[in-house]
C-alpha positions in Angstrom: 4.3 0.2 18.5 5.3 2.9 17.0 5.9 3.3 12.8 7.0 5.7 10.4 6.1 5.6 6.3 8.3 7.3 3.7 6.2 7.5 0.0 8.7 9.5 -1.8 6.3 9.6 -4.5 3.3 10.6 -2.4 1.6 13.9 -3.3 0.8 15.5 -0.6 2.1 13.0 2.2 5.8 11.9 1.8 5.9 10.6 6.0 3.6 8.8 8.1 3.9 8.1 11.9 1.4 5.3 13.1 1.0 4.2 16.6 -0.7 1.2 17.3 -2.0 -0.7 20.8 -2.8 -4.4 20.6 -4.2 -6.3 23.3 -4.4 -9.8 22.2 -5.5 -13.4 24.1 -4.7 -16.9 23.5 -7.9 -18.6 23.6 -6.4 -22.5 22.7 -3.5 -23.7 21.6 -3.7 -23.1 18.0 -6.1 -19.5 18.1 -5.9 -16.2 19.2 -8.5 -12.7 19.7 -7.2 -9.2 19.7 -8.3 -5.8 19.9 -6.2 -3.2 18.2 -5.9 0.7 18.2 -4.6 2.0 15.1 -3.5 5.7 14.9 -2.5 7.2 11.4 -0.7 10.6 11.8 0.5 12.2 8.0 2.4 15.1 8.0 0.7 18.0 6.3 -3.0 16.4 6.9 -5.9 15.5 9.8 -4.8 12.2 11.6 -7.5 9.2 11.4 -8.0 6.6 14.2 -9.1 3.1 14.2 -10.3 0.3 16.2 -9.3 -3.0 14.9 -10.6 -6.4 16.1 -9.8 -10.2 15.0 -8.9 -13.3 15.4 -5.9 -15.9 14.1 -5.8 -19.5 13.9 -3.1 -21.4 13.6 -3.2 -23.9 10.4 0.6 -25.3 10.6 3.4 -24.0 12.6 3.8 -22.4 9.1 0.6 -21.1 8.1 -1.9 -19.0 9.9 -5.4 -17.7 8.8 -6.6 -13.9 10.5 -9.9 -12.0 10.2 -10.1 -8.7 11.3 -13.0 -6.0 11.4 -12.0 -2.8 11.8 -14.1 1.1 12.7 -13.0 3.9 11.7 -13.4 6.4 15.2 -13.0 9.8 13.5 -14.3 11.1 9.7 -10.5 10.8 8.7 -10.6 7.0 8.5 -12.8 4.4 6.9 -16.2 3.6 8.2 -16.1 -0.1 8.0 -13.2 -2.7 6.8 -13.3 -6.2 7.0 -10.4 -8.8 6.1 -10.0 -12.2 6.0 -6.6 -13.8 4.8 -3.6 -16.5 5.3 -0.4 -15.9 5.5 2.9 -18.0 5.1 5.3 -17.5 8.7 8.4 -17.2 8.6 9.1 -19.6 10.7 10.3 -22.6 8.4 12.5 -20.6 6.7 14.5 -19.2 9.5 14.8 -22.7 10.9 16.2 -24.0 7.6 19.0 -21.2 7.6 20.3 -22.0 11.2 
């Protein structure tokens, strides 16, 4: 996928362009595994490159919980990031509007 970041109020970067590659694999019904390439390409400064890994599980059709550990593959990005959090889909909203 390919995504651009406007930060009018940046100070040296106004514009981003990241590029990203996910490979992911249902393992059962309800949880998933990916691997992720993250590229971060600011105008006006060195790009940074990631490899991001993870997994989801599926609390509710609604509801969703993701870890992720990501390495940074150049000096540009961060070393080591780890994340765990939930997130609310979508999902029941849209269905409610239709």
């Amino acid at each position: 996928m390919l995504t651009e970041f406007f930060r009018p109020s940046g100070l040296t970067t106004k514009r981003i362009t990241e590029t990203t590659f996910v490979v992911e694999k249902k393992v059962t019904e309800k949880a998933s595994l990916l691997v992720e390439y993250v590229g971060d390409y600011p105008v006006n400064a060195s790009p940074s490159h990631l490899l991001n890994s993870g997994g989801l599980y599926h609390l509710s059709p609604t509801q969703q919980v993701d870890f992720h550990v990501a390495f940074g593959l150049n000096h540009n990005a961060h070393c080591v990031c780890r994340k765990l959090d939930s997130a609310i889909l979508m999902v029941k909203a849209a269905k409610d509007r239709s």
